[in-house]
C-alpha positions in Angstrom: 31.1 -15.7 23.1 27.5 -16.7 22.3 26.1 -15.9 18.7 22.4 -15.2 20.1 21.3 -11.6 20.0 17.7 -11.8 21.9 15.6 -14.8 23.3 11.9 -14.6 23.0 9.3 -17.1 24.5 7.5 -18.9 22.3 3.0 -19.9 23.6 4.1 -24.0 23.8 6.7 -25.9 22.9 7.7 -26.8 18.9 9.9 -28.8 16.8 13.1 -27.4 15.8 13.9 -25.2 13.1 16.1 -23.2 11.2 15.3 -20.1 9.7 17.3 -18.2 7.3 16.0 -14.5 7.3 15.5 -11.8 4.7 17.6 -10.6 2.1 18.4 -6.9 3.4 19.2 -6.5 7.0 19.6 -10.5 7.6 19.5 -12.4 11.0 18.7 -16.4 11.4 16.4 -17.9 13.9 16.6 -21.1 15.7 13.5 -22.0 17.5 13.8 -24.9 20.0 11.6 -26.2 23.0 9.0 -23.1 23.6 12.4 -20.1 22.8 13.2 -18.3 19.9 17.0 -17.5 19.4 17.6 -14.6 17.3 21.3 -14.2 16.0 22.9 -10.4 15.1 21.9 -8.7 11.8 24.6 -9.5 9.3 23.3 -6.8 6.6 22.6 -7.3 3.2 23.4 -11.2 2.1 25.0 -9.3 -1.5 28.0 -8.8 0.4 31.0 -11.3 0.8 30.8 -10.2 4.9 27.5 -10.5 5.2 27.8 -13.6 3.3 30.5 -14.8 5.5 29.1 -13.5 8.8 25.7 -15.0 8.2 27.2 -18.5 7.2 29.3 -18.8 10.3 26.2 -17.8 12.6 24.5 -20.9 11.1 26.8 -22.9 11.6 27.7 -21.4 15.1 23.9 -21.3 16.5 23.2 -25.1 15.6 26.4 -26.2 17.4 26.0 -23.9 20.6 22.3 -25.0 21.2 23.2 -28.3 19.5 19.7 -28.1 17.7 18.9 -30.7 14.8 16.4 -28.8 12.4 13.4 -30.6 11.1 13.1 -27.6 8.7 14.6 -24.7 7.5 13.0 -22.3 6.1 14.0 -19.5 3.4 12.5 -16.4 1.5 10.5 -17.3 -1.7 13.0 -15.9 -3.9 15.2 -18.6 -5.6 18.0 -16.1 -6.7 18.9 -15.4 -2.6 22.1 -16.6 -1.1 20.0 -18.0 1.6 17.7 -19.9 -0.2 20.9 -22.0 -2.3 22.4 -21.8 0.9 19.3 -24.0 2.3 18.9 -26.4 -0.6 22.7 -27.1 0.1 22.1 -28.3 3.9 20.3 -31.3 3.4 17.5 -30.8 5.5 13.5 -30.2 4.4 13.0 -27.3 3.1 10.3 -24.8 3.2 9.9 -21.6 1.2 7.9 -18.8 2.7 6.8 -15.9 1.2 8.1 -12.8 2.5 4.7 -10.7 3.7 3.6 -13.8 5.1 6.7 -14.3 7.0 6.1 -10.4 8.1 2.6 -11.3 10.0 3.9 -14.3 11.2 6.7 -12.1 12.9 4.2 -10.2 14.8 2.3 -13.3 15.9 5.5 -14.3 17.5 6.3 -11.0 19.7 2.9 -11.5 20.9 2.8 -15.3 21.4 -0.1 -15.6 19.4 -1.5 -18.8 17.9 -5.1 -17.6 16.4 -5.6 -16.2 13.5 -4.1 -12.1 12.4 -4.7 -10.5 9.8 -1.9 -8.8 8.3 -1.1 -5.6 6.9 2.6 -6.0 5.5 3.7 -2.7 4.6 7.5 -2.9 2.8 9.3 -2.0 -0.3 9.8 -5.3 -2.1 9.1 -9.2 -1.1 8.2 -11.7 -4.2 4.8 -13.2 -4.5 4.0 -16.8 -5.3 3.6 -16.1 -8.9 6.7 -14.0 -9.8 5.1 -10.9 -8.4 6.7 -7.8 -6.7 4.5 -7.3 -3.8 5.1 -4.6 -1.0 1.3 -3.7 0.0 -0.1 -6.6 1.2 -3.6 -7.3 3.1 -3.3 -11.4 4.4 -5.2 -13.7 6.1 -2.7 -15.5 8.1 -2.9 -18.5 10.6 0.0 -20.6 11.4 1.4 -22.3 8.2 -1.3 -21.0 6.7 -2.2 -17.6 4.5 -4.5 -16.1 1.9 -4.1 -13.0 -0.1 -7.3 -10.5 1.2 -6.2 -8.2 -1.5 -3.3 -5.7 -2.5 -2.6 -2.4 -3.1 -3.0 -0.7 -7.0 -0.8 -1.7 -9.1 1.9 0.9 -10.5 4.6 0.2 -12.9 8.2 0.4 -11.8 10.5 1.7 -14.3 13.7 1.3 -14.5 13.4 -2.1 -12.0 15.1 -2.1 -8.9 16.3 1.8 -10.1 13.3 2.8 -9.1 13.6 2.6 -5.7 16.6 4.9 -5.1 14.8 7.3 -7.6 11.7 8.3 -6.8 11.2 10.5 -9.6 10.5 7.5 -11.8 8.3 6.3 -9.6 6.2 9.7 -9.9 6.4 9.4 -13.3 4.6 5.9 -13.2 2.0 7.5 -11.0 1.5 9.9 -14.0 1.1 7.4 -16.5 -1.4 5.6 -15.0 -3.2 8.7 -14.4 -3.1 9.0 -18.0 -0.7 12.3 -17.9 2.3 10.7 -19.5 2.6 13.2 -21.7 3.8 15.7 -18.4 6.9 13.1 -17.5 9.8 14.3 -20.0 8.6 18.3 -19.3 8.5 17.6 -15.5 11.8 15.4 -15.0 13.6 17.4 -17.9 17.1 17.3 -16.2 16.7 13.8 -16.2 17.7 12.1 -19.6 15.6 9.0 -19.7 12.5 10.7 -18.6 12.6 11.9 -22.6 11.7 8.1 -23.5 9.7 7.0 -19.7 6.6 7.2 -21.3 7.0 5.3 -24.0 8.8 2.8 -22.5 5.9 2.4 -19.6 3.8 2.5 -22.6 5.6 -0.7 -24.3 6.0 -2.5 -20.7 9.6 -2.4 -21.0 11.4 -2.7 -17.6 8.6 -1.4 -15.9 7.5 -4.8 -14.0 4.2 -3.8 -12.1 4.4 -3.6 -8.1 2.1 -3.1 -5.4 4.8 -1.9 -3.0 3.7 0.4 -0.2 7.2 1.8 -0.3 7.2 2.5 -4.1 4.2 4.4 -2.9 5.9 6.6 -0.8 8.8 7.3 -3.4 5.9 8.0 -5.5 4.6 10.8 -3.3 8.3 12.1 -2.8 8.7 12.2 -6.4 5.7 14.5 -7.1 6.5 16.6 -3.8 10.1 16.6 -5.2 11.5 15.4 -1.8 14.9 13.8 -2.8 14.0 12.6 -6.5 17.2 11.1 -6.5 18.1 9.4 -3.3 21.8 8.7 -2.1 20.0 5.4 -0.1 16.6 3.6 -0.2 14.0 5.3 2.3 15.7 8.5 2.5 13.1 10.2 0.3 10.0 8.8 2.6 12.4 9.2 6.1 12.7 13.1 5.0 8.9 12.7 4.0 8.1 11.5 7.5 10.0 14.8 8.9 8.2 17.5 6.5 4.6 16.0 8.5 3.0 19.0 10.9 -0.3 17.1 11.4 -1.6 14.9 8.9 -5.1 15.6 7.5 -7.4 13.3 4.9 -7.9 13.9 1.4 -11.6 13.4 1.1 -11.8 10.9 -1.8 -8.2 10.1 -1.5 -8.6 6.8 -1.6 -10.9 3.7 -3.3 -11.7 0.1 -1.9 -12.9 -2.3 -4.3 -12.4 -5.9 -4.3 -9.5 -5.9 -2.0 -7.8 -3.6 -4.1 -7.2 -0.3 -2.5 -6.2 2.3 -5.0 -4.4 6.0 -3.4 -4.7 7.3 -7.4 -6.8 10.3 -6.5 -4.3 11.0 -3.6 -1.4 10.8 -6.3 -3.5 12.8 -8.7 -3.7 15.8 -6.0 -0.3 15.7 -5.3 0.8 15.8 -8.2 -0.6 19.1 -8.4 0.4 20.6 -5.4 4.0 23.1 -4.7 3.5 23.0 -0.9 5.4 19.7 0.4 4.4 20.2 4.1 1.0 20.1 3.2 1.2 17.3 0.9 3.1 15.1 3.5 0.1 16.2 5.9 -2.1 14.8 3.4 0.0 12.4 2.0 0.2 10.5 5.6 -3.3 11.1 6.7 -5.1 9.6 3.5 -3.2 6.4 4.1 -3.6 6.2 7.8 -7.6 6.4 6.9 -7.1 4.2 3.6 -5.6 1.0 5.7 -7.7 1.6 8.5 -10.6 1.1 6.4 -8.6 -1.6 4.4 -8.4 -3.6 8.0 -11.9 -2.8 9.0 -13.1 -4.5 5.6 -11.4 -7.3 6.1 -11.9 -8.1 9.5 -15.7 -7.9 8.5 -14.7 -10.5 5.5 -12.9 -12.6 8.1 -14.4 -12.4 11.7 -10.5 -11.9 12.9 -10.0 -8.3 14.4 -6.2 -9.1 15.5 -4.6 -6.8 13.1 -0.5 -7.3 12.4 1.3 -4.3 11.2 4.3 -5.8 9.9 6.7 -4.5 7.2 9.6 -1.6 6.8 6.9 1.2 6.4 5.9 0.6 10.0 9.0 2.3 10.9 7.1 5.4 10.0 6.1 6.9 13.5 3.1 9.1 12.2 2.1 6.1 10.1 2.3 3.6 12.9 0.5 5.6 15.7 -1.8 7.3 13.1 -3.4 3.3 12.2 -3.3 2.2 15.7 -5.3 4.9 17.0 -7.7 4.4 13.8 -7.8 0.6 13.9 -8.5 0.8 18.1 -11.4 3.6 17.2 -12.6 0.6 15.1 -12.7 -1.6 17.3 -10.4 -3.9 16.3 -7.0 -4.9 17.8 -3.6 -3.3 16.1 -0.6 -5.5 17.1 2.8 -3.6 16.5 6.3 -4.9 16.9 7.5 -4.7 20.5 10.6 -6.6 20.8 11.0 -7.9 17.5 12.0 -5.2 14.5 9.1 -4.6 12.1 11.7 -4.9 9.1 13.4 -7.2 7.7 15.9 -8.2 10.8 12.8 -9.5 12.6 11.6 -11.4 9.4 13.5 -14.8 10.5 11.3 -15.4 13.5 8.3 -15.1 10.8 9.7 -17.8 8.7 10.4 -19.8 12.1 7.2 -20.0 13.3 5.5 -20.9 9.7 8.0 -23.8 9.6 7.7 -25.0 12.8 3.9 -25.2 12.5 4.6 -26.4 9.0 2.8 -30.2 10.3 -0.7 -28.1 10.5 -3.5 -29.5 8.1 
């Protein structure tokens, strides 16, 4: 029985390479001659059967197409199974950051070789210097990629917590709106909302992010839509559900440097009791917020091929919201067709950076 999930054709012919996928949701990817071979997602490599299941579909795919790697590449993060795996197989090995990889994905469903710029959109993927990134605006050509700009900054308390309780991200958005006073009234049946404050105050745990899916939890925390989640991305899925048509927030949003900052969006909702309208709002100020975003940078750039890659582009009102924006603009949104958006489609990223990893 073969191991390969999906075949995708590749513009011309390239060396061959091994990539070893994401974290969360993981697949591999083999490309050899001008086709991409995409194995099955083995799920989250902090598993032992994930573990397991993804080691014997490396070793499986390089002995059914009896490829010999010139590469393989991994995610950024030295603490992954996958990237110890790598360093173990005695081959070259190439790191690639993880939002990079994302826009690189979306050149590959679209057998583009030119320049994108890409608007990765996720909940976690670590920079070059240590970073959590998550909202991430990118030049991207080939091998190549430059940071265009990022969104705000907002604490994360609590670390990885955060993300499966979205309350503590509201209560970031709170103290950097300077209302940290309002987080151990507002989260009261929360015990360590009591002490939030002061430990965002300190910088204790509270490692900075511009995650677009932080972002969301934000908004779910101060709509109170799930502020304790059973999974991550069930506060922003039922989020998604609550939208009737989404409207702008004039002033929602601010553009400067690169940096595009939703505060004033945060600051509103925070204020608001009706969640269907601050979902409507909540989904309409960013569609206009990144549509802007792209427009700047393609102005910065001269590239108009716009990749929406990342988890947050599973968001249907999100994803057709931008597109119709970023076409208005003139400029040309590329979404995932074939290959997922998420993490499972995050190998042929990495692929494709390797295998044009010869590029001055």
């Amino acid at each position: 029985m073969s191991l390969i999930a999906d075949t995708l054709p590749l513009p011309a012919p390239v060396p061959t390479v091994l990539a070893l996928g994401a974290f969360l949701k993981n697949t591999i990817c083999i490309m050899q001659g001008d086709r991409a071979y995409l194995s099955h997602v083995h799920g989250d490599l902090g598993t032992p059967d994930a573990i397991e299941s993804f080691e014997q579909s490396v070793h499986g795919l390089l002995k059914e197409l009896r490829a010999q790697p010139v590469w393989v590449a991994h995610d950024l993060h030295p603490d992954f199974h996958s990237t110890r795996f790598a360093e173990q197989m005695g081959l070259p090995c190439l790191p690639v950051q993880h939002h990079h990889a994302h826009a690189a994905a979306i050149a590959v469903d679209y057998g583009i070789t030119a320049p994108v710029i890409g608007l990765s959109l996720d909940g976690f993927g670590l920079g070059p210097d240590q970073q959590s990134w998550g909202g991430e605006l990118l030049w991207c050509h080939g091998p190549q990629y430059r940071r265009l700009g990022h969104l705000s900054l907002l604490p994360q308390p609590g670390g990885d917590r955060a993300a499966r309780e979205p309350w503590r991200m509201a209560a970031a958005a709170l103290h950097v709106l300077g209302r940290g006073d309002q987080i151990a009234h507002r989260w009261s049946a929360y015990p360590p909302a009591a002490m939030l404050a002061a430990v965002m105050a300190k910088k204790l745990n509270s490692p900075l992010t511009s995650s677009a899916g932080r972002l969301f939890d934000a908004a779910c925390g101060l709509l109170n839509i799930h502020p304790v989640a059973e999974f991550e991305g069930q506060a922003p899925m039922a989020l998604e559900k609550l939208v009737q048509t989404p409207r702008l927030l004039p002033g929602g949003w601010l553009l400067q440097n690169g940096i595009l900052d939703f505060s004033p969006l945060l600051a509103h909702l925070a204020d608001l009791e009706d969640a269907i309208l601050g979902a409507d709002l909540f989904h309409g100020t960013l569609i206009d917020g990144f549509a802007h975003w792209a427009q700047w940078a393609a102005g910065e750039t001269g590239v108009s091929q716009i990749a929406l890659g990342g988890g947050c582009f599973f968001n249907a009102v999100l994803r057709a919201g931008l597109t119709a924006s970023l076409s208005a603009m003139g400029l040309t949104p590329l979404c995932a067709r074939r290959l997922s958006p998420g993490d499972p489609g995050l190998s042929a990223g990495q692929a494709w950076i390797a295998a044009h990893a010869g590029w001055n």
